[in-house]
C-alpha positions as CSV (number, residue, x, y, z in Angstrom):
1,X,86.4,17.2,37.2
2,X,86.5,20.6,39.3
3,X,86.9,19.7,43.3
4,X,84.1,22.4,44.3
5,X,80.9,22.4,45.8
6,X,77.8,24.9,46.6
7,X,79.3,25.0,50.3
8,X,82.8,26.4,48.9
9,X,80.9,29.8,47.5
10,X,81.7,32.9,49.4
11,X,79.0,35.3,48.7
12,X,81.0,38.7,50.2
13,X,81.4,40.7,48.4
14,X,80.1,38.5,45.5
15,X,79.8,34.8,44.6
16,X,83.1,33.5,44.4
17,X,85.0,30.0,44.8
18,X,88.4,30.1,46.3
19,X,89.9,26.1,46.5
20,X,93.6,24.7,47.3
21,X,93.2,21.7,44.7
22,X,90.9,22.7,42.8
23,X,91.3,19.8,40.3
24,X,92.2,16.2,41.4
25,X,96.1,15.7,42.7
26,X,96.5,13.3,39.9
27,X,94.8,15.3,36.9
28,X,96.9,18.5,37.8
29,X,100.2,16.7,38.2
30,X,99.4,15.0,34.8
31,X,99.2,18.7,33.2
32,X,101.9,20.2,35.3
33,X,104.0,17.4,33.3
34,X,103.1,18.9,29.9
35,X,102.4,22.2,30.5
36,X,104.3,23.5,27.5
37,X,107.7,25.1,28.0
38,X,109.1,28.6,26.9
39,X,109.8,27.6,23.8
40,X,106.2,26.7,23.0
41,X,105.1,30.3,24.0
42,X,108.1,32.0,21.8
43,X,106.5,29.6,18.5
44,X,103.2,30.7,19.2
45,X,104.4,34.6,20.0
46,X,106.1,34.1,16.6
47,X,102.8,33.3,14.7
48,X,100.3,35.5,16.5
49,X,102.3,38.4,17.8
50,X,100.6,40.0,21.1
51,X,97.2,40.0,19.2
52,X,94.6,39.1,22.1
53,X,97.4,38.7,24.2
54,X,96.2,38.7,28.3
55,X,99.7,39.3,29.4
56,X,101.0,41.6,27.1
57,X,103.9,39.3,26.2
58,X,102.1,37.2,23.4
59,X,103.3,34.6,25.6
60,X,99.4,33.1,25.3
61,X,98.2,30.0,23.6
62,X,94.0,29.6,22.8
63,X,91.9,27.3,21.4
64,X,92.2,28.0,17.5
65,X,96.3,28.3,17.8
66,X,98.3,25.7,15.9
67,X,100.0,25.4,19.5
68,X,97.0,24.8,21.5
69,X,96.1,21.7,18.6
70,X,99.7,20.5,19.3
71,X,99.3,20.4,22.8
72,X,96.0,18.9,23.2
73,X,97.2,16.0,20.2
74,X,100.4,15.0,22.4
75,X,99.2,15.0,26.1
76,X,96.0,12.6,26.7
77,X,95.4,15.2,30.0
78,X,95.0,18.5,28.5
79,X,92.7,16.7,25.8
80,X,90.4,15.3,28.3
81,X,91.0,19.1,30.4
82,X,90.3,20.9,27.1
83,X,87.0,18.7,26.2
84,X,85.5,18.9,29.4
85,X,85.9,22.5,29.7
86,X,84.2,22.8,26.1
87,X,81.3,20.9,26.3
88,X,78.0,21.6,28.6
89,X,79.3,19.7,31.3
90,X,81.2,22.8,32.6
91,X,78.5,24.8,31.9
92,X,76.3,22.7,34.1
93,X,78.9,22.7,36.8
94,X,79.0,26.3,36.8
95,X,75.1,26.5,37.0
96,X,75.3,24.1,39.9
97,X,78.0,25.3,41.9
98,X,76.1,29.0,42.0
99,X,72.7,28.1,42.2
100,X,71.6,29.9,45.1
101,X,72.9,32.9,43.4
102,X,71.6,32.9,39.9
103,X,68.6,34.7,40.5
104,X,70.8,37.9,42.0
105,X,73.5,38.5,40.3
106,X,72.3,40.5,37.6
107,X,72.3,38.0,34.6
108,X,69.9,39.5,31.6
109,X,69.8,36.3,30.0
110,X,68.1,32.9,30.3
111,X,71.3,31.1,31.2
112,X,69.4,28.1,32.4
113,X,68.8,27.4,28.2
114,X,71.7,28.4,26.8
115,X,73.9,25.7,25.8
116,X,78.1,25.4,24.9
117,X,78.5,25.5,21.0
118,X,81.9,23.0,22.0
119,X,82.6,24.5,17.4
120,X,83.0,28.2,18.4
121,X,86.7,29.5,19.1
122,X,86.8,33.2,20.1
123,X,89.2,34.6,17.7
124,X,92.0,36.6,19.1
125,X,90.7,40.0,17.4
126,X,88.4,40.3,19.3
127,X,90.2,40.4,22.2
128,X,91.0,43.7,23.5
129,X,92.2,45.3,26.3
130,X,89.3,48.1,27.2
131,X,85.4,47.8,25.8
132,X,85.1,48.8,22.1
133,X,82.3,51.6,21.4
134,X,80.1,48.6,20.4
135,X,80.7,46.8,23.7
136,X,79.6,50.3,25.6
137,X,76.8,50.7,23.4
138,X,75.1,47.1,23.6
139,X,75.6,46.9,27.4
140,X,73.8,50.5,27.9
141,X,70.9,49.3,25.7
142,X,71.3,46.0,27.3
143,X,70.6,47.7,30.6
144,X,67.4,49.9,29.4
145,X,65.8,46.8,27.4
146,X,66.7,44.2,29.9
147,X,63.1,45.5,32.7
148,X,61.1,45.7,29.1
149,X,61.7,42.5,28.0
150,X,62.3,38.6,29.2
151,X,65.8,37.1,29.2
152,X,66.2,34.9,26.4
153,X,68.8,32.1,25.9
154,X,72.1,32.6,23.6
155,X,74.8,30.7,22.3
156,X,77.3,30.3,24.8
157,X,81.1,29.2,23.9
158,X,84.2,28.5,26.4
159,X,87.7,29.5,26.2
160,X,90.9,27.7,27.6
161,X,93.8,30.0,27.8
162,X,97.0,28.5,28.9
163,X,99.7,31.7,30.2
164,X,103.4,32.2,31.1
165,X,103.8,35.4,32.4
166,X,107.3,36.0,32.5
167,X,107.5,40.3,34.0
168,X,105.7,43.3,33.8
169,X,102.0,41.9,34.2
170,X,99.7,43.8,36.1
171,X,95.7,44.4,36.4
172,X,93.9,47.2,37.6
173,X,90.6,46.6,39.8
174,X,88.0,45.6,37.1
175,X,85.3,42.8,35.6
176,X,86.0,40.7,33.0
177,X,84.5,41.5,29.7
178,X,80.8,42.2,29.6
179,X,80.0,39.3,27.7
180,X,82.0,36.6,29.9
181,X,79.5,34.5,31.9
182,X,82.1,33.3,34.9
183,X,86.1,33.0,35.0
184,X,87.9,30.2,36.5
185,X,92.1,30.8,37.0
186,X,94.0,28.2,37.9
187,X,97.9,28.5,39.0
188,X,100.7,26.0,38.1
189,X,103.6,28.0,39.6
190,X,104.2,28.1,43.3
191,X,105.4,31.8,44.0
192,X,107.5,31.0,47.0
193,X,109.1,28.0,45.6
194,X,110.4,30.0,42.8
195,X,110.6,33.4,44.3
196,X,108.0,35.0,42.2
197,X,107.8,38.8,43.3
198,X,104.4,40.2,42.6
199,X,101.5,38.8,40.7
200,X,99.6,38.0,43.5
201,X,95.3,38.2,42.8
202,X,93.4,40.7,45.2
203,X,89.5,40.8,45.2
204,X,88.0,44.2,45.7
205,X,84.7,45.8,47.2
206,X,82.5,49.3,46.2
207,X,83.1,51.4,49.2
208,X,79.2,52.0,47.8
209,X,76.4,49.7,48.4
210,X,74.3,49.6,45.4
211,X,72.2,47.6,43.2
212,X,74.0,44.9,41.2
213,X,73.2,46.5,37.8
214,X,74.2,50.1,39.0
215,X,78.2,48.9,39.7
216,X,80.7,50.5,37.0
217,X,82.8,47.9,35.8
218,X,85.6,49.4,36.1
219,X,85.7,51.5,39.2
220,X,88.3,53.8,40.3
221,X,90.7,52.5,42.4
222,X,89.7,55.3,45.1
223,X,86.2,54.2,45.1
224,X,87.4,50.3,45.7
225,X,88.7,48.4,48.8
226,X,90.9,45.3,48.7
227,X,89.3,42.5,50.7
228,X,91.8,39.6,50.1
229,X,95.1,38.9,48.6
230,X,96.0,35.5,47.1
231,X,99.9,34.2,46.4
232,X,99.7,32.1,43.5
233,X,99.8,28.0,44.5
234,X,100.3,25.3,42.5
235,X,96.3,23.7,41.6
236,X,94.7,26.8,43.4
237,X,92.0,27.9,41.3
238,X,89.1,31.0,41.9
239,X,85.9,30.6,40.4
240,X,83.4,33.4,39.8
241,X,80.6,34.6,38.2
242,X,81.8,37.9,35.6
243,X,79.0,40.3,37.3
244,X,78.8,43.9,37.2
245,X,81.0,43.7,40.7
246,X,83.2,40.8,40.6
247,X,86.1,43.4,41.3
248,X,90.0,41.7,40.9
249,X,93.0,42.5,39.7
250,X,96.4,41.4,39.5
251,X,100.1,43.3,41.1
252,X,103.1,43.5,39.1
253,X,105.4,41.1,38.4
254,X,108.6,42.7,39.1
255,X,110.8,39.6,39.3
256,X,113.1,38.9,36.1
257,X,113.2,35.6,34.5
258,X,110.5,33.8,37.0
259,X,107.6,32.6,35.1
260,X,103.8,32.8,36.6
261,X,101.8,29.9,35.1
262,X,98.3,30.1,35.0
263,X,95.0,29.2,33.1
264,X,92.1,31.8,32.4
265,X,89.4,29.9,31.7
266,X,85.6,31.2,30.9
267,X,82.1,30.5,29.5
268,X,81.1,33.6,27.7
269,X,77.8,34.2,25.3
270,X,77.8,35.1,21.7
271,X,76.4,39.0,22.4
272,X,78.4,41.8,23.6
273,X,76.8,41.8,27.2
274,X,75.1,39.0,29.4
275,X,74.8,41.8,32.3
């Protein structure tokens, strides 16, 4: 279902898939047609608040919301989306695409073995903005353990996260959370067609060259340089493994009343840290 291959990987300065059309013409334009409207958002903001919220705005729906079930039970494309995303096919995608690189970037687990539980939702409580003291704790114990013992499968879930950003959303160079196994985003707006102002995707380098399990995950900006800067594009998607230097971030959206569309999309494993 994904338009990518082993020869789309950029390896500098980590493994990463960047692809105009990333999903068929005829599959995106099907869920262009139903991506759910303001309104849909607002309903959802009204039952969850900005609890997990990755813009800020509570303008998020997940797998678990009653608006995420509505949506997938009205629109026969962001069913079969959602349950390809959630099942091992996407896992196995993800283990093909970046086979060559599996074996180097980092991974303390036996991902080869661990397998999509398609039941598990990642509640939004969990989600926070910064690593709790647990998440710190288990990734430096992670880190000593991992050269004393060998990596051993775990439970792996997905998440589908379906955004309207609508002002004010910004990242700082950084990795997604520890326990995330890759991240695929997807755009549905086209920021020169509606004058979108900011929000554009840059992917960063160390200024230092170091081992892959020796990278902070979230560097300074002074010790970081931007390598590329990406416009969002209607069906452009960027595909990634979450390693200890799969540096991005996101500029500010300083337009008023110009919505960025996206997807965040991930396979993560049920233990604080897979790194």
């Amino acid at each position: 279902m994904l338009q990518v291959s082993r020869a789309d990987v950029v390896s500098d300065p980590f493994p990463h898939v960047i692809k105009q059309g990333i999903l068929p013409d005829a599959l995106f334009a099907r869920l262009r047609a139903d991506f759910p409207d303001e309104t849909v958002f607002a309903g959802q903001k009204g039952e969850s608040g900005t609890s997990g919220s990755r813009t800020g705005s509570g303008f998020d729906i997940y797998r678990g919301d009653s608006s995420f079930d509505a949506l997938v039970a009205r629109s026969d494309a962001w069913r079969e989306f959602a349950e390809f995303l959630n099942s091992e096919k996407f896992a196995d995608t993800f283990r093909d695409i970046f086979a060559d690189h599996l074996d180097s970037i980092g991974l303390k687990v036996d991902i080869a073995n661990s397998h999509v539980d398609p039941a598990y939702a990642e509640p939004r409580a969990v989600m926070s903005e910064t690593a709790t003291f647990k998440d710190r704790v288990d990734g430096v114990a992670n880190k000593l353990l991992a050269p004393l013992r060998s990596p051993k499968p775990t439970p792996l879930f997905t998440r589908l996260d379906i955004h309207k950003s609508m002002g004010g959303y910004a990242k700082v160079p950084h990795c997604d959370r520890p326990n995330r196994l890759c991240s695929l985003i997807v755009y549905f707006t086209d920021a020169e067609a509606v004058g979108l102002e900011g929000g554009d995707l840059s992917i960063f380098k160390h200024k230092q060259v170091k081992p892959v399990e020796d990278y902070e995950r979230h560097p300074r900006p002074a010790d970081v340089d931007r390598v590329a800067t990406l416009s969002p594009k209607a069906n452009l998607g960027v595909f990634f493994p979450c390693m200890n230097n799969s540096y991005h971030g996101v500029s500010a959206v300083t337009s008023k009343g110009v919505a960025r569309d996206f997807l965040y999309i991930n396979i993560s494993g049920r233990k604080s840290s897979l790194w």
